[in-house]
C-alpha angles and dihedrals in degrees: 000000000000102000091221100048082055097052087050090049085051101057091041086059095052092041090051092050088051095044102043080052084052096045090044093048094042093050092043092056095037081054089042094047096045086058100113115259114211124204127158119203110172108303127322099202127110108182124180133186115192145109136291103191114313084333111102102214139179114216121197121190121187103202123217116245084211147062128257079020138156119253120216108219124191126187126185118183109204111197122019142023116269119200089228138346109220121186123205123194109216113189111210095234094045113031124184090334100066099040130106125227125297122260121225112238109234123237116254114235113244090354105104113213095011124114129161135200137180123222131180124236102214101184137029112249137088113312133194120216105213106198107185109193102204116202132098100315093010126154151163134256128183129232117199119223141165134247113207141138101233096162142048109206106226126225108249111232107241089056085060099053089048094051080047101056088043102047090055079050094061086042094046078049101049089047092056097045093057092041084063103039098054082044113049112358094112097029117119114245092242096044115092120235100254124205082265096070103035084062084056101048090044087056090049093053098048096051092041081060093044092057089036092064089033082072099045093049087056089047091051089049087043089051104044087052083054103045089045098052090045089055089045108028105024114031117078116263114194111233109274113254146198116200122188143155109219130193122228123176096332093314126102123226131183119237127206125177129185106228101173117108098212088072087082094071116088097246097060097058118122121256122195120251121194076358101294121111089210138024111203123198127193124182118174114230090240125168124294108283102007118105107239126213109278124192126189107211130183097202107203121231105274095188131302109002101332130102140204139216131185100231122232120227095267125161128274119278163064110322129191101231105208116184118205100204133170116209116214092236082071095260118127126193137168112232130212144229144134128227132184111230114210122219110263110210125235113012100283128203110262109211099187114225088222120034096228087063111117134167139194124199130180094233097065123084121223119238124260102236086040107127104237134210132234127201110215109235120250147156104258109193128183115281099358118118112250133179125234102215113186119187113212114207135181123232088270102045104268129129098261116218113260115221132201113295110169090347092290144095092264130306130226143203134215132192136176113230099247101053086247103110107030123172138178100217127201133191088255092042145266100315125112112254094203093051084047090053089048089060098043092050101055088042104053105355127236099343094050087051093058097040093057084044085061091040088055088053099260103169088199087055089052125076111269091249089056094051095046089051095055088052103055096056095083083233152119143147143196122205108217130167111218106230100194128018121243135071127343148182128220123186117191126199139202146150124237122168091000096300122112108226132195133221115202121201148150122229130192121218121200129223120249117082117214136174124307111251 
């Protein structure tokens, strides 16, 4: 045979071994990395019932816990049969402008008046999903997210031992082939490999696995910057907090301060939202299955970035602090804290420091002639939209008439048991309506403001007559999606006779998520 055509042989033989290791190492890790990762932060979930156009509609938004990430969107229309269901994803810094087309959500098969779309969030930052319900008096709403990366999926440690062991394997390989190729690759198929030549093989391969760890070594350095500035620079980081209870003249007060640096840049400003600049939760860390002493607090700005609350005679203990804020770039969070509370001696006045405080307390009785609140009972499942229905009656049995609390029809809170899913609920869902009315503002001005104002279930942004007639119906209800199963707590809140009362309840999720719906 030709000598040529054996030393190319040769090499081909040598090039095939080293790309069918490269194919077999690049599809097992394409197979490994494609295994679900599961990770649960609070709850994921945005939901949203309102109306597009004359279409009443309930709107579910999974939100990614990445970025760039994939948004799950789900829209049921509940009465009526649009001709299409389009979802737009608006970023805050860019608007309309800078978004791209609108994807068409998809028909659920037998599910009448269901349809579901995915959209990726490119960029971290405040979005607004525009959902646009085409049919005769069709029409679109907006429902605010946030994109934000708030996990890093972690390795697992046996895929790192595998692309370990494979990646020794390319350098090994690496090694051999260069030890080969400064050794024999011109030498003829009858000549022996002298001592010469094994020297020289020897020298190839160890620089070939010098170079070999050199890069490694880069990629490690690469990888570690990277890690860092996505730790640092990409993953969420709630703002930084300082929570007291200070003592002035005999009477308590609960401090909050806001530590973190970044609230100095404009977008992090606070925004009101129902008119508060703050919405400040405590639950105390009472025993398992017992419901602890809550209290919703509005603390009032105390100079620079603190706040201040007068505190409620709760009872003595430790207390989870959650802080409902709206950024003025449009992001909202819920930040978190904990506070021992002291006991306090004799019952004490309480003389609230906003007169939308209130506070309940298992020690106190309710009045007799108090109206009281019932939760309808329900089977709440993972991952499947439910609907919180309190009933509000007077001392004798009738539906009490429900005032203005927050401007709204009432309010509620749920949180999981163990302080890991908490959520501020309104009668039109879990979304931010100031960061509803930001977007609509700088969407449509002033009449689109209000508008979305009326959508989110504002009662100053209805007629008088429409309000009145919401009022008078003894009920209100909150849509929530359950993130994780096991026990929770609900608080409802309302006000009657121009008291805000609380309703105080556990609920049991099962396991076995399903679609949402």
């Amino acid at each position: 045979m030709n000598l040529r055509l054996l030393v190319a042989v040769r090499s081909w033989r040598r090039a095939s071994a080293l790309r069918g290791i490269c194919t077999t190492f690049l599809l097992l890790a394409s197979l490994l990395a494609a295994l679900p990762v599961r990770a649960h932060v609070g709850s994921p979930h945005i939901i949203f019932e309102g109306k597009a156009g004359s279409f009443p509609v309930r709107v579910v938004v999974r939100q990614p816990d990445v970025v760039p990430g994939l948004a799950e969107i789900s829209v049921r229309v509940l009465t009526g049969s649009p001709t299409r269901v389009t979802v737009l994803p608006l970023h805050a810094g860019s608007g309309r402008g800078g978004a791209p087309r609108a994807d068409v959500a998809v028909p659920v098969p037998g599910e009448h008046g269901l349809y579901q779309a995915a959209l990726w969030f490119m960029v971290r930052g405040a979005y607004g999903v525009e959902v646009a319900v085409e049919g005769e008096d069709g029409g679109t709403l907006l429902v605010p997210v946030n994109s934000v990366a708030t996990v890093q999926k972690p390795l697992p440690k046996w895929l790192g031992w595998v692309l370990g062991g494979l990646g020794l394997g390319l350098v090994g390989a690496l090694a051999g082939i260069a030890a080969g190729a400064v050794r024999e690759s011109t030498l003829a198929p009858e000549i022996a490999i002298d001592g010469r030549r094994r020297v020289r093989g020897w020298i190839g391969g160890t620089l070939a696995t010098g170079i070999a760890v050199l890069a490694v070594w880069g990629g490690s350095r690469w990888w570690e910057a990277t890690d860092r500035h996505h730790r640092t620079r990409v993953l969420f980081q709630p703002m930084g907090n300082q929570v007291a209870i200070k003592v002035a003249e005999g009477v308590p007060s609960l401090r909050f301060e806001i530590t973190d640096r970044r609230a100095a840049s404009p977008d992090h400003a606070l925004v009101p939202d129902h008119g508060k600049l703050l919405h400040v939760f405590l639950v105390g860390e009472g025993r398992a299955g017992a419901i602890p002493a809550f209290a919703h607090l509005h603390p009032v700005a105390d100079g620079g970035r603190s706040y201040a609350a007068a505190l409620p005679p709760l009872p003595e203990g430790r207390y989870r602090f959650y802080a409902d804020i709206t950024h003025e770039g449009g992001l909202t969070e819920t930040v978190t804290n904990s506070v021992d509370i002291v006991a306090g001696g004799s019952p004490r006045a309480w003389a609230p420091s906003d007169p939308d405080d209130s506070a309940l307390a298992a020690t106190v009785p309710a009045s007799a002639d108090a109206p009281t609140i019932e939760l309808v009972p329900a089977t709440f499942r993972v991952g499947e939209p439910a609907s919180l229905r309190a009933l509000v009656r007077t001392h004798d049995g009738r539906p009490a008439v429900l005032q203005q609390y927050l401007r709204m029809l009432g309010h509620a809170v749920v949180e999981h048991e163990d302080g890991s899913v908490f959520a501020h609920v309104h009668p039109a869902g879990t979304l931010s309506m100031a960061a509803a009315r930001r977007f609509a503002m700088k969407a449509g001005g002033d009449a689109a403001a209000r508008a979305a104002d009326a959508n989110c279930g504002d009662l100053t942004a209805v007629t008088p007559a429409v309000a009145e007639a919401l009022t008078r119906g003894g009920e209100v209800s909150f849509p929530f999606v359950f993130p994780k199963p096991g026990r929770y707590r609900v608080w409802t809140q309302v006000r009657v006779g121009g008291v805000v009362r609380t309703g105080a309840f556990q609920v049991t999720v099962a396991d076995g998520a399903v679609a949402a719906r």
